[in-house]
C-alpha positions in Angstrom: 1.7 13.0 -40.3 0.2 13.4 -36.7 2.6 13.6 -33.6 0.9 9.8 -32.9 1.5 8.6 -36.2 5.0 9.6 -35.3 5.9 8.5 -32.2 2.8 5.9 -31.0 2.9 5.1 -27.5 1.2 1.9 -28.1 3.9 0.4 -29.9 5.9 0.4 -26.8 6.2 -2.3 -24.5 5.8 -0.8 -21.6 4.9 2.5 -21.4 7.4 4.6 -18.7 10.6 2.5 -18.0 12.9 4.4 -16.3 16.4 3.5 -14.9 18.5 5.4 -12.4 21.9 5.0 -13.7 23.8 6.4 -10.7 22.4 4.1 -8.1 21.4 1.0 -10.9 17.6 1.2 -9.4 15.0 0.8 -11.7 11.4 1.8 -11.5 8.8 0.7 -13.8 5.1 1.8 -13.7 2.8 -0.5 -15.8 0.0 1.5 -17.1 -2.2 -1.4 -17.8 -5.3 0.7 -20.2 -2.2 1.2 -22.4 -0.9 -2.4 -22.4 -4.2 -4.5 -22.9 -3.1 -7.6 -24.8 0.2 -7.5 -24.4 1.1 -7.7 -20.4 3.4 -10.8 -20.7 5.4 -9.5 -23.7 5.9 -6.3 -21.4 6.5 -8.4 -18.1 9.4 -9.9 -20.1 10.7 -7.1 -21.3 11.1 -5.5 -18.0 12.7 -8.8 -16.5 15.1 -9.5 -19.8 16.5 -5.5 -19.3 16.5 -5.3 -15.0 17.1 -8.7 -13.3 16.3 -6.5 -10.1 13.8 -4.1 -10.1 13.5 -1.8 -6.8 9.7 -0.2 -7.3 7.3 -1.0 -9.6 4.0 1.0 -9.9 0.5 -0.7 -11.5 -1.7 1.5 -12.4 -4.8 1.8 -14.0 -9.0 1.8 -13.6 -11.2 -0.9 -14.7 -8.6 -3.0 -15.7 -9.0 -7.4 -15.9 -7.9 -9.1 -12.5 -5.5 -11.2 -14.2 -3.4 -8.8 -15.9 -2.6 -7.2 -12.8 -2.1 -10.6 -10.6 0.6 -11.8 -13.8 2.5 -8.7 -13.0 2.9 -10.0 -9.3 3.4 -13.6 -10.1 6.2 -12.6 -12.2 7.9 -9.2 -11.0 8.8 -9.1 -7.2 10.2 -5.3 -6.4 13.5 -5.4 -3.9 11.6 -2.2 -1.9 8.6 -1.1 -3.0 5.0 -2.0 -4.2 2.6 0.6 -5.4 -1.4 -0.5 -6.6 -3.6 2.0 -7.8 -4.7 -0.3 -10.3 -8.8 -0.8 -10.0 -9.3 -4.4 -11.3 -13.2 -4.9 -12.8 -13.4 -7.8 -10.5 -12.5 -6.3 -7.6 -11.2 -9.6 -6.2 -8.7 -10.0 -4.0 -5.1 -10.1 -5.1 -2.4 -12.7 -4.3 0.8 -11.1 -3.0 3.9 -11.8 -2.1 7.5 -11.0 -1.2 10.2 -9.2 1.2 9.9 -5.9 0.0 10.1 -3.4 2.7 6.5 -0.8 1.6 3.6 -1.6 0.0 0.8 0.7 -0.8 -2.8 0.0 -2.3 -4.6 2.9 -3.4 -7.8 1.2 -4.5 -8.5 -1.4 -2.0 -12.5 -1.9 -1.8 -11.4 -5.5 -2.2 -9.4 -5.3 0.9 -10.9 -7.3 4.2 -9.6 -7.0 7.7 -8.2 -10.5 7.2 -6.6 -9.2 4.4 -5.3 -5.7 6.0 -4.3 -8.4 8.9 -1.8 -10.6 6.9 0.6 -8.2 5.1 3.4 -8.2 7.2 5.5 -5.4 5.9 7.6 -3.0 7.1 5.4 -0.1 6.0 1.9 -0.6 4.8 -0.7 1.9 3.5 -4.5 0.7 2.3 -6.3 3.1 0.9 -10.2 3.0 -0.4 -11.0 0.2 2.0 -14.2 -0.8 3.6 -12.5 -1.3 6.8 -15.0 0.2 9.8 -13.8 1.4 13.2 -15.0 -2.0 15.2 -12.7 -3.5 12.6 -10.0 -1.2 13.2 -9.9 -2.0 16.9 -9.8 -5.8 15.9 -6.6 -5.0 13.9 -5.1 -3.1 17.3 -5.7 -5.6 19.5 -4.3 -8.4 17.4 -1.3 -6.5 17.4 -1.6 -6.4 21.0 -1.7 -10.1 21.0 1.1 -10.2 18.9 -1.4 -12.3 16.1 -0.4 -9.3 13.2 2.0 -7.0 11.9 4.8 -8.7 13.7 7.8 -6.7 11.3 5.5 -4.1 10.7 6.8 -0.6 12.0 4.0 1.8 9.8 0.8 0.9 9.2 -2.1 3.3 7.6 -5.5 2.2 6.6 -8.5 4.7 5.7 -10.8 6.1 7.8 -14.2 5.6 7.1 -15.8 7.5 10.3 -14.1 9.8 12.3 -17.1 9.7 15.1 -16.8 8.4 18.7 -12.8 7.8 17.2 -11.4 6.9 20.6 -14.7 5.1 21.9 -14.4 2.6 18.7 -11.1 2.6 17.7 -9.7 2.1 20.6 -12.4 0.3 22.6 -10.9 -1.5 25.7 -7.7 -1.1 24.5 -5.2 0.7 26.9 -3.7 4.0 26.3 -1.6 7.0 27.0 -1.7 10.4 25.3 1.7 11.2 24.2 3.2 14.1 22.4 2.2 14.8 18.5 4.0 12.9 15.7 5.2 14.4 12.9 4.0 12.3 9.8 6.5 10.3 7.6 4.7 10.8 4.7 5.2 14.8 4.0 1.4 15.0 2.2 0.2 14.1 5.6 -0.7 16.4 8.1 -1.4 15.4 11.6 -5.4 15.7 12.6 -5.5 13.7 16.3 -2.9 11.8 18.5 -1.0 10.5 19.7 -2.1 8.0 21.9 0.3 5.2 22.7 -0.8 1.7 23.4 1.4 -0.8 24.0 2.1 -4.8 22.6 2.5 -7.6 24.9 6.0 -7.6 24.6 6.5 -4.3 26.1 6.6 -2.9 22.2 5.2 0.9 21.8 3.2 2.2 19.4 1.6 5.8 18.4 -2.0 5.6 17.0 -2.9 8.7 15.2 -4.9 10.2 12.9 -3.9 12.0 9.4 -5.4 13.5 6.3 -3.7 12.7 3.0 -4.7 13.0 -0.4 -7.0 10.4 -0.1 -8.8 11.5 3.0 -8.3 10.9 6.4 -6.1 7.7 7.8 -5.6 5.7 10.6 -2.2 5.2 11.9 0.1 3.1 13.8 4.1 3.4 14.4 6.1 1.9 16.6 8.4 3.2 18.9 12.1 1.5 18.4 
């Protein structure tokens, strides 16, 4: 008898499920290639087991648009919300909720009105198609106090590092200020910062980084 025959991952409901006893946190990653057909019998059993779940990770390539939007119709985490699910449709995705970070690893479905409208606390878009003259659009509406409005960290790919200053921050005011050191500690800094400032007198570092997935934009304000 084979090791699968044994002990078949497929036979589980969902495939990591993993609860932090000392703190009662639970984090679940739904590894959707493994769960085809049966995403509402694992949805449930997550919800039946952890009433509140902090994380929850959805992972997975070429996977069907609806199995990943059930999972957010259904499962709301407390903190944070991690994507690196690539959906066949490449649609965009409906979400929702409080949480304090979300992050979307594969987000070629991810518009500037989009990148505009979630409102987090910390938010990272990754694998975007977001160009520079969009980037300053997102800047300014910050500016004008039209975005990001609880948002204290936001990151979104950089597609073109040229003429960064001369695009990015086209007519938009600035001051060089003194290097950040990057929350995230897989990023290291590349260029910045340069501070710009929102309409009511909030301050905010633009900077460049370069994580695993390539270089970033980024934007943190000053509390």
């Amino acid at each position: 008898m084979s090791n699968r025959d044994t002990f078949r991952f497929l036979d589980l409901p969902i495939v990591v499920t993993r609860n932090v006893l000392s703190t009662m946190d639970s984090f679940d990653i739904f590894w959707l290639n493994l769960l085809e057909g049966r995403i509402k019998e694992s949805v449930e059993w997550v919800k039946q087991r952890f009433p509140e779940i902090e994380r929850i990770h959805i992972h997975g390539p070429n996977v069907p648009q609806k199995d990943v939007q059930y999972i957010l119709d259904n499962i709301t985490p407390t903190n944070k919300l991690r994507i690196t699910a690539e959906t066949n449709e490449k649609l965009p995705l409906k979400i929702e909720g409080t949480f304090e970070q979300i992050r979307i690893g594969s987000g070629s479905w991810i518009t500037v009105d989009h990148a505009m409208n979630f409102n987090f606390p910390y938010v990272a878009l990754m694998g975007t198609i977001i160009t520079n003259q969009e980037l300053n659009m997102i800047l300014k509406n910050w500016i004008d106090m039209k975005c990001h409005l609880n948002t204290k960290q936001l990151e979104i790919n950089l597609m073109d590092r040229k003429n960064f200053l001369d695009t990015v921050l086209e007519k938009i005011p600035y001051k060089k200020g003194q290097p950040i050191v990057p929350v995230n500690p897989y990023h290291s800094l590349v260029e910045g910062e340069y501070d710009i400032k929102r309409s009511d007198g909030l301050t905010a570092s633009i900077y460049i980084c370069e994580g695993p997935q390539g270089l970033e934009m980024g934007l943190k304000t000053k509390d």
